[in-house]
Backbone of each chain as ProteinMPNN parsed JSONL, in Angstrom:
{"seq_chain_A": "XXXXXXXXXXXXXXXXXXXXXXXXXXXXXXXXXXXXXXXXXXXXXXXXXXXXXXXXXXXXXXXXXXXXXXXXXXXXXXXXXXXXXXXXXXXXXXXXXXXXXXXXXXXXXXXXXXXXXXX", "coords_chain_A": {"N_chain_A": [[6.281, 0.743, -19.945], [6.373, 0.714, -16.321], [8.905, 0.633, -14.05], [10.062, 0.95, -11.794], [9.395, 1.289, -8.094], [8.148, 3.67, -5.667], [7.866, 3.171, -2.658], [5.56, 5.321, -0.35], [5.218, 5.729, 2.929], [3.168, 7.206, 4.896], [1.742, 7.578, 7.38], [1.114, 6.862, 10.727], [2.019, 3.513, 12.834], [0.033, 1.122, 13.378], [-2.11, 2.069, 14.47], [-3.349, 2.929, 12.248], [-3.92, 0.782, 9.116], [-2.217, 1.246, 7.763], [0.317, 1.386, 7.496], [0.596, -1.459, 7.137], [-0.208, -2.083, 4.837], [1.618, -0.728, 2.806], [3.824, -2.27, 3.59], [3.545, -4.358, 3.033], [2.784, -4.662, 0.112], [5.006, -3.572, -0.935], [6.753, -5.842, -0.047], [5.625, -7.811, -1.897], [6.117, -6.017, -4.221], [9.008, -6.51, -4.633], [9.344, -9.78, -4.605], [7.615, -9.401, -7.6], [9.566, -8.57, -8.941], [10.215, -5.576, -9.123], [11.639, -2.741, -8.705], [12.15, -1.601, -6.54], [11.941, 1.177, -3.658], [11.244, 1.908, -0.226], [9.892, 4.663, 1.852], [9.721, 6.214, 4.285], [7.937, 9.028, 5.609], [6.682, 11.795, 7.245], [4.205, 11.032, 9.61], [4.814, 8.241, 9.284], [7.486, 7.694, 10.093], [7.278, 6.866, 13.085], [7.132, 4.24, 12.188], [9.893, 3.398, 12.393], [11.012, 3.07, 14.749], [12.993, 1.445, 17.186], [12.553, -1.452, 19.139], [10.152, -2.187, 19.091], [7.575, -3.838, 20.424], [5.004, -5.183, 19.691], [3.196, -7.098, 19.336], [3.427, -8.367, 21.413], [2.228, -6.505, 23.184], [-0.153, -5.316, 21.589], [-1.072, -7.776, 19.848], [-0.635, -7.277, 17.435], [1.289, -8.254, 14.629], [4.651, -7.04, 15.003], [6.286, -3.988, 13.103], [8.621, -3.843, 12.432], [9.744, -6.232, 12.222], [8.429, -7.199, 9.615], [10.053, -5.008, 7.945], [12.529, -6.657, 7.731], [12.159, -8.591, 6.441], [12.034, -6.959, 3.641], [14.791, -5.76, 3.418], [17.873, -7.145, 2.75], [16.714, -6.468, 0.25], [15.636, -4.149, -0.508], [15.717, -0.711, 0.145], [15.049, 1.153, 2.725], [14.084, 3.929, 3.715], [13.894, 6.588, 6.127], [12.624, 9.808, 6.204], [14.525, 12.951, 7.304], [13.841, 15.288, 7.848], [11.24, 15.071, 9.037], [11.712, 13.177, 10.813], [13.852, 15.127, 12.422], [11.204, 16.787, 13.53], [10.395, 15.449, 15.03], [11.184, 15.005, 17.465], [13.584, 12.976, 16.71], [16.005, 10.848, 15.864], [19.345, 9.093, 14.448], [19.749, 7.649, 16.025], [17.757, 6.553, 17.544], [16.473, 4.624, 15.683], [15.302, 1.49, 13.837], [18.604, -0.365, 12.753], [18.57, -1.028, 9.705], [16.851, 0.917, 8.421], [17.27, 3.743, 7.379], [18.337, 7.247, 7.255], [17.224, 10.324, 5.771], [18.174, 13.032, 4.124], [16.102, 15.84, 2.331], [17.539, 16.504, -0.192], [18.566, 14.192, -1.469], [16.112, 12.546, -0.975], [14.777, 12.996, -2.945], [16.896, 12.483, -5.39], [16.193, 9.729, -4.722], [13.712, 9.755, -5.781], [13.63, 10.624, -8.217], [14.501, 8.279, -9.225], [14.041, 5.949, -8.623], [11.321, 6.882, -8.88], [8.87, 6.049, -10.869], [6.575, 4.72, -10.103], [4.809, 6.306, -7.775], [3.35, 5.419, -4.596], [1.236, 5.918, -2.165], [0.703, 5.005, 1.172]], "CA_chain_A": [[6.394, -0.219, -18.847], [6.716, 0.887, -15.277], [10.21, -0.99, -13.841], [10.283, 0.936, -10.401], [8.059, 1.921, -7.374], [8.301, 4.213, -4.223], [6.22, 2.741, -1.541], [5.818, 6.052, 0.227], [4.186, 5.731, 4.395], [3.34, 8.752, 5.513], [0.956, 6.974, 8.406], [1.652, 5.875, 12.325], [1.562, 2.242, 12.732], [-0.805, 0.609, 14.491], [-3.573, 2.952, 14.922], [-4.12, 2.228, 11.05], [-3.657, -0.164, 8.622], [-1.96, 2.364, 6.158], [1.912, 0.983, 6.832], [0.776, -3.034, 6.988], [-0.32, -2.421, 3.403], [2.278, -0.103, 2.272], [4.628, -2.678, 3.411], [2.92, -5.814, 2.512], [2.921, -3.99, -1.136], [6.715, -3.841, -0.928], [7.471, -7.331, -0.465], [4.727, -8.256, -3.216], [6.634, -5.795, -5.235], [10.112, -7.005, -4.652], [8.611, -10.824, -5.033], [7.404, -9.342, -8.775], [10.961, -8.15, -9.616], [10.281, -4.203, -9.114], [12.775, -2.089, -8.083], [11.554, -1.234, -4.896], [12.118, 1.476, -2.372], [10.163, 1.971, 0.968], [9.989, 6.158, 2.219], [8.901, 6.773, 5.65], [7.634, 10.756, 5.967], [5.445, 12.523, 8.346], [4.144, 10.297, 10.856], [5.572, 7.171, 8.82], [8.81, 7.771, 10.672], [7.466, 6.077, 13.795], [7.209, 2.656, 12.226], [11.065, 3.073, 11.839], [11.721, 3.097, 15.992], [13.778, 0.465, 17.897], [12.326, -1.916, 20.675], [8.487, -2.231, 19.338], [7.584, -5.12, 20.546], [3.552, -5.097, 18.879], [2.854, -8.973, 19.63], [2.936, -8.764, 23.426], [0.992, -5.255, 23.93], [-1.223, -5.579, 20.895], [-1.387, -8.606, 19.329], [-0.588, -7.347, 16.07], [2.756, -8.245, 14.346], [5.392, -5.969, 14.955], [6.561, -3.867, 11.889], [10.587, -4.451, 12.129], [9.714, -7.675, 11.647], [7.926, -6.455, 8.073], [11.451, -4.479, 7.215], [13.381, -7.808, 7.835], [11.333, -9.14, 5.036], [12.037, -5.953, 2.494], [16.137, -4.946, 3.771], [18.653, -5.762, 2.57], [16.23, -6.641, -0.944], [15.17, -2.76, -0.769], [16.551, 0.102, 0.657], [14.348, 1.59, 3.665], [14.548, 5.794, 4.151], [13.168, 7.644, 6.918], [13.31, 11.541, 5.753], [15.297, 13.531, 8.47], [13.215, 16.467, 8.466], [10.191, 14.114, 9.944], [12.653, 12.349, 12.111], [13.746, 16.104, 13.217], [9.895, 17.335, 13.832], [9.31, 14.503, 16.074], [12.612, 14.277, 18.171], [13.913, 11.647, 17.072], [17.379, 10.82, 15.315], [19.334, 7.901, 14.033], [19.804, 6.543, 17.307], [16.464, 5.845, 17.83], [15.538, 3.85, 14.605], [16.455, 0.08, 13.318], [19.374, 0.073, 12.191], [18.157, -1.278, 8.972], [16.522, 2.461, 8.277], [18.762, 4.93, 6.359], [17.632, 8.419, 7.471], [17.73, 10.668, 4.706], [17.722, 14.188, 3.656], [15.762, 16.492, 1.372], [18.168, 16.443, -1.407], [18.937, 12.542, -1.27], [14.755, 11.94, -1.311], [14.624, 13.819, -4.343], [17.331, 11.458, -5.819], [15.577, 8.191, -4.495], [12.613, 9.868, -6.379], [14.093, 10.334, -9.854], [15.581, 7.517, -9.907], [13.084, 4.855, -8.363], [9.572, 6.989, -8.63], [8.374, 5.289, -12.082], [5.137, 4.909, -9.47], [4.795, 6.526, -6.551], [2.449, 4.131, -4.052], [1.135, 6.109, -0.914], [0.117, 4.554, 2.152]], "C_chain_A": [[7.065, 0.432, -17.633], [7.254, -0.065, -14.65], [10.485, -0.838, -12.168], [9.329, 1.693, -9.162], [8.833, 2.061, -5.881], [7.326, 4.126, -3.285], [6.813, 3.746, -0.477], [4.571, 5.788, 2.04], [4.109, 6.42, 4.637], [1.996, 8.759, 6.837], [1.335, 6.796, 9.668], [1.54, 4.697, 11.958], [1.058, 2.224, 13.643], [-1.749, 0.873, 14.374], [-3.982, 2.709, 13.349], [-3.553, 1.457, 10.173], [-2.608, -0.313, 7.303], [-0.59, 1.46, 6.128], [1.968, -0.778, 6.984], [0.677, -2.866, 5.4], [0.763, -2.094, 2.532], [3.518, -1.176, 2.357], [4.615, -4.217, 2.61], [3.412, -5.7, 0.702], [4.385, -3.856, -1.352], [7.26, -5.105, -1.008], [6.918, -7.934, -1.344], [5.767, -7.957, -4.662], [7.924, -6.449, -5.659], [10.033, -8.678, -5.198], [8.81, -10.585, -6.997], [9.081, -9.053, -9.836], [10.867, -6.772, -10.12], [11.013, -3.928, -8.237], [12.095, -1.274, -7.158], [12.354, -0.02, -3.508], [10.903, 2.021, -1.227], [11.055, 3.63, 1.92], [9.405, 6.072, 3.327], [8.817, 8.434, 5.959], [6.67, 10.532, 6.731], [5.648, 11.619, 9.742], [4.704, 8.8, 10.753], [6.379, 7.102, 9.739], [8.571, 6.767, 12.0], [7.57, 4.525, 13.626], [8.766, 1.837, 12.16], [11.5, 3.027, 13.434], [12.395, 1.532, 16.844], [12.978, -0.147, 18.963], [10.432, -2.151, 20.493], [8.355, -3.755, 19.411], [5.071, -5.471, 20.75], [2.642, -6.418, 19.41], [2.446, -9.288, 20.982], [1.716, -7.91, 23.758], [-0.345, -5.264, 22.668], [-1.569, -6.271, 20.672], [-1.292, -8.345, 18.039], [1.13, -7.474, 15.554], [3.904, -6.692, 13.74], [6.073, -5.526, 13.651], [8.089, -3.797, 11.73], [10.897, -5.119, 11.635], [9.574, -7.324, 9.935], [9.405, -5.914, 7.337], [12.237, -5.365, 6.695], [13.286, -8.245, 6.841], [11.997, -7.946, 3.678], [13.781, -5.946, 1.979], [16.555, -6.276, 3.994], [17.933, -5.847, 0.341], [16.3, -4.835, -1.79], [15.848, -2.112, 0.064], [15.061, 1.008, 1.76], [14.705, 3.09, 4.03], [13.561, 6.078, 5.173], [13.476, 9.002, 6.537], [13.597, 12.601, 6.787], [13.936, 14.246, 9.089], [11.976, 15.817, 9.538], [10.944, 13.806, 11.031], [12.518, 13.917, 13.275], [12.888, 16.633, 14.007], [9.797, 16.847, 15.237], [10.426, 14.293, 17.133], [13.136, 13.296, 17.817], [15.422, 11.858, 15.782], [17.498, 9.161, 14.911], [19.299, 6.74, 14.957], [18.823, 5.571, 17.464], [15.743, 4.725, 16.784], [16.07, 2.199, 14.211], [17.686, 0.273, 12.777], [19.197, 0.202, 10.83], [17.297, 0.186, 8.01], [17.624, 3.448, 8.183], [17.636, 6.537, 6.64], [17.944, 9.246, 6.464], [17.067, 12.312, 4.347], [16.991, 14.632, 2.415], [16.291, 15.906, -0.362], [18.215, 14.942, -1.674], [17.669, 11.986, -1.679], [15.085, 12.077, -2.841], [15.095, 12.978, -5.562], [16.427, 10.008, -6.541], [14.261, 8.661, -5.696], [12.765, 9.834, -8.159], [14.816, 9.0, -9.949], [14.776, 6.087, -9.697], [11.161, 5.073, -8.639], [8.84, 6.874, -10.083], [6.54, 5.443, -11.553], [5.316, 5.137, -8.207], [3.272, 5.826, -5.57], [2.32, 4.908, -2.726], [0.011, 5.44, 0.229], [0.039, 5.577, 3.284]], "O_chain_A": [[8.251, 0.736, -17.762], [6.787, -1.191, -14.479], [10.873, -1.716, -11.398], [8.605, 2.645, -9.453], [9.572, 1.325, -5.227], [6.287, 4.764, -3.12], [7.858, 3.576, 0.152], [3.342, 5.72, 2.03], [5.221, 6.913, 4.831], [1.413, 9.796, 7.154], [2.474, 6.344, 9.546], [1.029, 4.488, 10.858], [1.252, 2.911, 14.645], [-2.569, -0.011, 14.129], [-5.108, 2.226, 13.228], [-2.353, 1.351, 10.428], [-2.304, -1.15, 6.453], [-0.272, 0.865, 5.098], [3.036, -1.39, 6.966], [1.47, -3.505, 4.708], [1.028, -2.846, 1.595], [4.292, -1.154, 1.4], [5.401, -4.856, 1.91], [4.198, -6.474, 0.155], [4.692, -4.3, -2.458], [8.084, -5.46, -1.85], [7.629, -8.811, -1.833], [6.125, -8.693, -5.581], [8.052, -6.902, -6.797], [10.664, -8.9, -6.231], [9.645, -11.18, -7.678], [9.42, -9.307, -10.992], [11.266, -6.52, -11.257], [11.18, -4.536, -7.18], [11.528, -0.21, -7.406], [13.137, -0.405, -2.639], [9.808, 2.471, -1.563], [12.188, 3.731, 2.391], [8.222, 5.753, 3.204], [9.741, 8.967, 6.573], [5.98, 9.532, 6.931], [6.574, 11.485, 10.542], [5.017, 8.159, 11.756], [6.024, 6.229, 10.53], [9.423, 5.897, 12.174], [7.931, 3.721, 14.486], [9.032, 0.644, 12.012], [12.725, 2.911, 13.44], [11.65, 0.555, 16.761], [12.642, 0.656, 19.833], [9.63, -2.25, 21.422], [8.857, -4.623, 18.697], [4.297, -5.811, 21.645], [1.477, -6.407, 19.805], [1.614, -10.031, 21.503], [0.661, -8.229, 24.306], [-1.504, -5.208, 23.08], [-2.756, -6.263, 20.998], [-1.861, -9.155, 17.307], [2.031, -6.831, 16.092], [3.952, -5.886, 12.81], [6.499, -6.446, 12.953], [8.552, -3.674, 10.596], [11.822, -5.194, 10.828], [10.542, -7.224, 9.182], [9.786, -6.405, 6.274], [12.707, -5.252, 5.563], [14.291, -8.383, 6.144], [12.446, -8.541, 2.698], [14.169, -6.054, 0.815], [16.095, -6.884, 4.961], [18.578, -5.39, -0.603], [16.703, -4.428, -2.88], [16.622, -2.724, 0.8], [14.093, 1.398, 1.107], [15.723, 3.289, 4.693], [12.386, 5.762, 4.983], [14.66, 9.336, 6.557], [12.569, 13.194, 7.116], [13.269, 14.047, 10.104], [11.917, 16.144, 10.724], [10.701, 14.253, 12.151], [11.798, 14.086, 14.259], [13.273, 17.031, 15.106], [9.364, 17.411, 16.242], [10.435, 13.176, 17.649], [13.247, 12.459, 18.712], [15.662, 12.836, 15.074], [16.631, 8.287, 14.922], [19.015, 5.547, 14.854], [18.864, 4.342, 17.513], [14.704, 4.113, 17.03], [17.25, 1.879, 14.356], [17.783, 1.363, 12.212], [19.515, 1.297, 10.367], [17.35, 0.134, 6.781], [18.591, 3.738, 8.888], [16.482, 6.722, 6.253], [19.084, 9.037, 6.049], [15.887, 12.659, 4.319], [17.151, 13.937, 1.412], [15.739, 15.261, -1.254], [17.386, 14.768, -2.566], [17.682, 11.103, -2.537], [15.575, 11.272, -3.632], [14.362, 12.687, -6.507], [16.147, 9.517, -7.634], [13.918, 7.773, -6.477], [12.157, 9.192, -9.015], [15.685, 8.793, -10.796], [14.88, 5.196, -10.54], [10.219, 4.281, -8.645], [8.145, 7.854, -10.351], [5.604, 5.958, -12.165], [5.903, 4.333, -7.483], [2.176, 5.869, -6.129], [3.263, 4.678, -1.968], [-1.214, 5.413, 0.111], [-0.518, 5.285, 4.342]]}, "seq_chain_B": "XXXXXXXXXXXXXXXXXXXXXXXXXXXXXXXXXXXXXXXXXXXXXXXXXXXXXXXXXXXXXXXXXXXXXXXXXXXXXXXXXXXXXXXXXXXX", "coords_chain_B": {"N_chain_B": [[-7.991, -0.139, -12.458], [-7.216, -0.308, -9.113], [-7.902, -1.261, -5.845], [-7.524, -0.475, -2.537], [-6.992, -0.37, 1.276], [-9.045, 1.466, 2.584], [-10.299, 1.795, -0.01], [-11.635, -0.359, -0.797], [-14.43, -0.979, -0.343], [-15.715, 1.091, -2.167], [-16.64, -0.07, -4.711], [-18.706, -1.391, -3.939], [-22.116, -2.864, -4.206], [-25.13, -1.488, -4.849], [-25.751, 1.203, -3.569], [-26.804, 3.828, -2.277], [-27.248, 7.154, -2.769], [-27.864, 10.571, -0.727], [-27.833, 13.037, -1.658], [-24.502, 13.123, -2.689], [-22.986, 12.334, -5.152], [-23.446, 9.606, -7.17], [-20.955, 6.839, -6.694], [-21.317, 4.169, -7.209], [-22.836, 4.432, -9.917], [-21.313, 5.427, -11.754], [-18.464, 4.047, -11.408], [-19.821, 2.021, -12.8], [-20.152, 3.209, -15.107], [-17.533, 3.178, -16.278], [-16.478, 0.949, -16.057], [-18.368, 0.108, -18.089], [-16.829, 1.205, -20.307], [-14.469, -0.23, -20.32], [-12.66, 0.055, -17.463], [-10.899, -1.937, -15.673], [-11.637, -3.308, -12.245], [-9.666, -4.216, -9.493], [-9.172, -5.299, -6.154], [-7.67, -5.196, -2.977], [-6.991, -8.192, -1.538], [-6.993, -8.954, 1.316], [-7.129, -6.353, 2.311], [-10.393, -6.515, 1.768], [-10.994, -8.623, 2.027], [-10.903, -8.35, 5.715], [-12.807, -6.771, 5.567], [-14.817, -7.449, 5.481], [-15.653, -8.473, 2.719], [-14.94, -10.952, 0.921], [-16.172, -14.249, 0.312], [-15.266, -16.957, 0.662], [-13.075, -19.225, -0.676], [-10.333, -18.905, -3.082], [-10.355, -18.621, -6.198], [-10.067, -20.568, -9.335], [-8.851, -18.698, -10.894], [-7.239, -16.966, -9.769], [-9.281, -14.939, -7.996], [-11.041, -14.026, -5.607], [-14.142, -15.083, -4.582], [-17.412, -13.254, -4.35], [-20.523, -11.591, -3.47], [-20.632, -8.833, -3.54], [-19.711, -7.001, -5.063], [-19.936, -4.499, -7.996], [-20.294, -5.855, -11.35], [-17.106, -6.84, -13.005], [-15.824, -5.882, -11.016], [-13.227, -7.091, -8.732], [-11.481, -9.108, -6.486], [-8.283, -9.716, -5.301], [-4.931, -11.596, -4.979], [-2.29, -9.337, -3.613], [-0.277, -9.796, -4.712], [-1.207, -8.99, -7.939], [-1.417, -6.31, -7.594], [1.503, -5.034, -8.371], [2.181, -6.444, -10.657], [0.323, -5.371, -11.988], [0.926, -2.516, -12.201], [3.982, -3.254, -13.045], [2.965, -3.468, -16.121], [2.036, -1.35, -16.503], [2.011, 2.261, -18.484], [2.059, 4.833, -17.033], [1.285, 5.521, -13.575], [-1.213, 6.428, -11.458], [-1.486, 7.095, -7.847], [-4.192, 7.663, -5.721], [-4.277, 7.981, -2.634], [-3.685, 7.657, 0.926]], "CA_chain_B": [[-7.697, 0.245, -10.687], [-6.503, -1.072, -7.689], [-8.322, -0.701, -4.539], [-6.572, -0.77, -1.105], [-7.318, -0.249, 2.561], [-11.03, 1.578, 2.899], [-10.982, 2.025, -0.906], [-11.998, -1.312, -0.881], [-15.827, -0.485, -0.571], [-15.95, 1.52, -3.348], [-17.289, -0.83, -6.024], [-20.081, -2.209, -3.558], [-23.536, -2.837, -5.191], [-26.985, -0.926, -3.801], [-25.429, 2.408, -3.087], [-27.935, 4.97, -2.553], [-26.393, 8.864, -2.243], [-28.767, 11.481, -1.377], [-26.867, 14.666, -2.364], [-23.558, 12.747, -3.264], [-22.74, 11.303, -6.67], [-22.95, 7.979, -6.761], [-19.641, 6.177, -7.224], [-21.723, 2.829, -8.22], [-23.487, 4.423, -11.101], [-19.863, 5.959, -12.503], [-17.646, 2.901, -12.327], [-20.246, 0.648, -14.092], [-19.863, 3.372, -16.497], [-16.538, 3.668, -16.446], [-16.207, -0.449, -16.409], [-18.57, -0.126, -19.294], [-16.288, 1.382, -21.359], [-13.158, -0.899, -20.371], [-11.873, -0.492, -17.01], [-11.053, -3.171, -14.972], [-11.629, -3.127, -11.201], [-9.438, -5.281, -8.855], [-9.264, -4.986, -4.6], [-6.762, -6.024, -2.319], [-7.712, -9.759, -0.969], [-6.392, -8.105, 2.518], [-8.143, -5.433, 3.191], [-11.117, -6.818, 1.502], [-11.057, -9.878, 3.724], [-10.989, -7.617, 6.718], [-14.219, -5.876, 5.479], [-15.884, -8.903, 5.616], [-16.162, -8.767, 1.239], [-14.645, -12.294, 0.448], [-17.174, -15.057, 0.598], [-14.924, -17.953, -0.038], [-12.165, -19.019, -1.051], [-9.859, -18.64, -3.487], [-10.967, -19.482, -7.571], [-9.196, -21.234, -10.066], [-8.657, -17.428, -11.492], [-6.919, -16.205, -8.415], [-9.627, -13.973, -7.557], [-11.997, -14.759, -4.375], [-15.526, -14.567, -4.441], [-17.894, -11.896, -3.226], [-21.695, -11.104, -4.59], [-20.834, -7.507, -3.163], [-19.346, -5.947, -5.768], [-20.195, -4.807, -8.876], [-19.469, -6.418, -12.778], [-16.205, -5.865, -13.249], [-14.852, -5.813, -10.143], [-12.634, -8.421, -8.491], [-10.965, -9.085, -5.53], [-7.147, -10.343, -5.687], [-3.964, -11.356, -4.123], [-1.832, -8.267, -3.474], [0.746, -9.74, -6.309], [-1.906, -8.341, -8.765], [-0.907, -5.303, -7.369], [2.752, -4.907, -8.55], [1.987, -7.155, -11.621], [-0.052, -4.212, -13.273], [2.265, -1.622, -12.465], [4.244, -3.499, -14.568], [2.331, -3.669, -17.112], [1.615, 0.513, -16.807], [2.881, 3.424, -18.705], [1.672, 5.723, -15.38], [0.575, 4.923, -12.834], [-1.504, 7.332, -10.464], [-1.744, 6.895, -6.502], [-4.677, 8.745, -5.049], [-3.946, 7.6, -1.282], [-2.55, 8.028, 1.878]], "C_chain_B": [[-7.38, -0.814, -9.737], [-7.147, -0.383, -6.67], [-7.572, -1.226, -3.211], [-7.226, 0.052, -0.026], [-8.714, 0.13, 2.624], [-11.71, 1.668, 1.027], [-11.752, 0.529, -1.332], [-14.125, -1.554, -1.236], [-16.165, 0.551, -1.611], [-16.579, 0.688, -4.574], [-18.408, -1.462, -4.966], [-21.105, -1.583, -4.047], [-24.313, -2.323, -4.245], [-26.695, -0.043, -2.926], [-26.318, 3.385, -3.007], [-27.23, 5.775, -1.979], [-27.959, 9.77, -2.049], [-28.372, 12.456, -1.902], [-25.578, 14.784, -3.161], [-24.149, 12.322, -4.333], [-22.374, 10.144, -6.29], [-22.46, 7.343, -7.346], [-20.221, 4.664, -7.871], [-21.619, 3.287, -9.525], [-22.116, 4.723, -12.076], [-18.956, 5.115, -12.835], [-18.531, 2.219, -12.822], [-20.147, 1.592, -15.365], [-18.369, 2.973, -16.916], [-15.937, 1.593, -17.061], [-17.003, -0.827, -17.976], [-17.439, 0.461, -20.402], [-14.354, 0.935, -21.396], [-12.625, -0.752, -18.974], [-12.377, -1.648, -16.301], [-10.584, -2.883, -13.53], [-10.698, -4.124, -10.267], [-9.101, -4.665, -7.056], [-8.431, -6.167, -3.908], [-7.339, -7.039, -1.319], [-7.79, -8.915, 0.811], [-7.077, -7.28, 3.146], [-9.924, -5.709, 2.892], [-11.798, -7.799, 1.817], [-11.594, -9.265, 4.785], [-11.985, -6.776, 6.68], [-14.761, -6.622, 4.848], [-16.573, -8.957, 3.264], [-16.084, -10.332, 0.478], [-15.497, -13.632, 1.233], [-17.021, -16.513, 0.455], [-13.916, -18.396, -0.292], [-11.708, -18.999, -1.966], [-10.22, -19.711, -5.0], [-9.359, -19.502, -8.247], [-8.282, -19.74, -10.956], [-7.824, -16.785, -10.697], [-7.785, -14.999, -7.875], [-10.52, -14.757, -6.348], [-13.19, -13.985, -4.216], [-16.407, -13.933, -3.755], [-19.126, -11.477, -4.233], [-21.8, -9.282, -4.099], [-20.737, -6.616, -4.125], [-20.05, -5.572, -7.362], [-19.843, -5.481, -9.952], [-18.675, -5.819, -12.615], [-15.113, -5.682, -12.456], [-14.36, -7.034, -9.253], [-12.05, -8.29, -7.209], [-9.873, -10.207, -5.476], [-6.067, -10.404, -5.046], [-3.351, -10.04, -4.868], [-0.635, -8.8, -4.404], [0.274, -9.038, -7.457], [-1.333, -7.25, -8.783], [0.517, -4.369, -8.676], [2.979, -5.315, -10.046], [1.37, -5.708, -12.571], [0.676, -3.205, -13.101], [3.399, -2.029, -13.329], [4.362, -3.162, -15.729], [2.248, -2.155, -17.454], [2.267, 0.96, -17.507], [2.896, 4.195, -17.762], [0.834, 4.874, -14.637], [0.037, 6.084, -11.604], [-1.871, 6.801, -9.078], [-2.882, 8.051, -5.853], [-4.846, 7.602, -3.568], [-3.438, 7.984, -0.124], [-3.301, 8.743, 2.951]], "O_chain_B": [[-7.369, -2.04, -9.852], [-7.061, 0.836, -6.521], [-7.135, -2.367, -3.064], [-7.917, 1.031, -0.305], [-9.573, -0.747, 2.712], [-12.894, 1.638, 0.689], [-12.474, 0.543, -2.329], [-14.75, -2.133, -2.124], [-17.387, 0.666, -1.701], [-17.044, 1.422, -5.446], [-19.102, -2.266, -5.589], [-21.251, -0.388, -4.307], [-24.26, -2.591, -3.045], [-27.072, -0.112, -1.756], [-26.581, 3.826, -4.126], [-26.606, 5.536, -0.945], [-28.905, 9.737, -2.836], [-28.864, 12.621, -3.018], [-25.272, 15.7, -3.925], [-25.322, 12.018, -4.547], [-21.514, 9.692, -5.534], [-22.91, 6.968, -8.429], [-19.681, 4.112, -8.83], [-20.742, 2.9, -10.298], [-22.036, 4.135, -13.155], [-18.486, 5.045, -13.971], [-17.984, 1.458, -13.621], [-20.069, 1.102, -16.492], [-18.204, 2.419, -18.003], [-15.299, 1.206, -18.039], [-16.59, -1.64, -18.803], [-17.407, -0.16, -21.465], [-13.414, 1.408, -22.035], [-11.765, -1.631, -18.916], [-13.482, -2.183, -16.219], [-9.485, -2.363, -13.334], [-11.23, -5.229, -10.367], [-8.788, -3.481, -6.934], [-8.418, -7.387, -4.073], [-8.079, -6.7, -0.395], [-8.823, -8.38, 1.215], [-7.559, -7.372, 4.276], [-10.726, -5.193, 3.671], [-13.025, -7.87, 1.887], [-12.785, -9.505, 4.984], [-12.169, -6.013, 7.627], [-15.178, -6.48, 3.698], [-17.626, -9.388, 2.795], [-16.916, -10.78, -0.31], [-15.444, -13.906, 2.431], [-17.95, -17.29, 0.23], [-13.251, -17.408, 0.019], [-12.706, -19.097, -2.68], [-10.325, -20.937, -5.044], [-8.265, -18.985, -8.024], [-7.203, -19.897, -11.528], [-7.664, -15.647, -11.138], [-7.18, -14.075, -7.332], [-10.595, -15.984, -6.281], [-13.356, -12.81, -3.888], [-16.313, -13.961, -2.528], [-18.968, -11.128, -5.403], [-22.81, -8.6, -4.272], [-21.434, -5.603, -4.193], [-20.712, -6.477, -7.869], [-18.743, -5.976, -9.705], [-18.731, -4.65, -12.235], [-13.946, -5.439, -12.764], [-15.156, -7.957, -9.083], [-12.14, -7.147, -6.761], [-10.196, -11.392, -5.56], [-5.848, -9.399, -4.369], [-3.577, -9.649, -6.013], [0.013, -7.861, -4.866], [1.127, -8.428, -8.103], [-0.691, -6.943, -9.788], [0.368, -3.448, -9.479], [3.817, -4.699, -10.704], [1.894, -5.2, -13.563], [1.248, -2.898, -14.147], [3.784, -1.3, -14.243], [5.327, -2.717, -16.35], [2.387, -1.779, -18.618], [3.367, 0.412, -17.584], [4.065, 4.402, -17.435], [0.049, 3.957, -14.881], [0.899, 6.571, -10.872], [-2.71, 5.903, -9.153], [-2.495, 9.174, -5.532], [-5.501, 6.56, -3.612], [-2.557, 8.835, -0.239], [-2.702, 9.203, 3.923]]}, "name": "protein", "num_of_chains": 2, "seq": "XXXXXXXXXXXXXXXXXXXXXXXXXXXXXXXXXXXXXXXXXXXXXXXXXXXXXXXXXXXXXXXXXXXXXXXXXXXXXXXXXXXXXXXXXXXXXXXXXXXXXXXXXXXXXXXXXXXXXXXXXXXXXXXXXXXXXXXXXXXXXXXXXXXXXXXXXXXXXXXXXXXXXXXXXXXXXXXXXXXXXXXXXXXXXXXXXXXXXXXXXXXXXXXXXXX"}
């Protein structure tokens, strides 16, 4: 019996549909009573920035909102090195987003990746 | 299985490949010999598959797909992980 799952994003938002599902799939899981964490790598990392406001310029619901729903149920990581790639730091992210190193993933991974879930 | 975002079209019926292998003919084997197909309501909505609404089964109807395969809220999801010993992700 699989008890915990790493809903990993490794997508932009917006442009595809990869981190509505990945997150949608998070609050489903949390809902089921799986131990739930949510990874933002690569390009993931942007769905973790401050000030998107999705609803006015797109029409699609902004994904902060989506976190609100997960945090403080689940624990939300952005993985530095991504963050680093792309400029960006803690400043820039919800607060709600725990930026997180190498070693620390690795952790989250033994210890929650029962199933790893990529979006 | 679990289908999500484009894998969603994967189990549609009256696939013709010319040079590819065709993924119909493989899961009806593969459903012949036990698995069970299910697709996220969600993205399967959004690619116009659901024809209906929602059955007494929680699945929602669709003459697209093949035997076998279903189309389900995204609790399904999480529910058979569960249920798993592994669970593999080919995604992303």
């Amino acid at each position: 019996m699989v008890g915990s799952a790493v809903i990993l994003v490794t997508s932009a938002p917006y442009g595809r549909e990869n981190t509505y599902g990945g997150l949608y799939t998070a609050i489903a899981s949390l809902d089921s009573e799986l131990r739930t964490v949510v990874v933002l790598t690569g390009d993931g990392v942007y769905s973790a920035l401050k000030d998107q406001s999705a609803e006015k310029s797109l029409g699609y619901p902004t994904i902060g909102n989506l976190f609100q729903q997960i945090h403080p149920r689940a624990k939300i990581y952005a993985e530095s090195s991504s963050l680093r790639e792309r400029g960006l730091g803690k400043t820039d992210l919800i607060e709600i987003v725990e930026p997180i190193e190498d070693a620390g993933l690795l952790e989250v991974f033994v210890k929650y990746g029962e199933a790893i879930i990529t979006y | 299985m679990f289908l999500y975002i484009d894998g969603v079209h994967v189990p549609k019926k009256g696939q013709r490949t010319m040079k590819f292998p065709n993924v119909e003919e493989r899961l009806k084997k593969l459903v012949q010999k036990g698995l069970s197909i299910k697709a996220c309501v969600r993205c399967a909505s959004a690619r116009g598959y659901v024809e209906g609404e929602v059955r007494e089964t929680d699945t929602f109807p669709t003459t697209q797909y093949i035997e076998g395969a279903s189309i389900t809220e995204i609790y399904a999801f999480p529910s058979w992980i569960k249920e798993s010993d592994k669970v593999i992700s080919l995604g992303g």
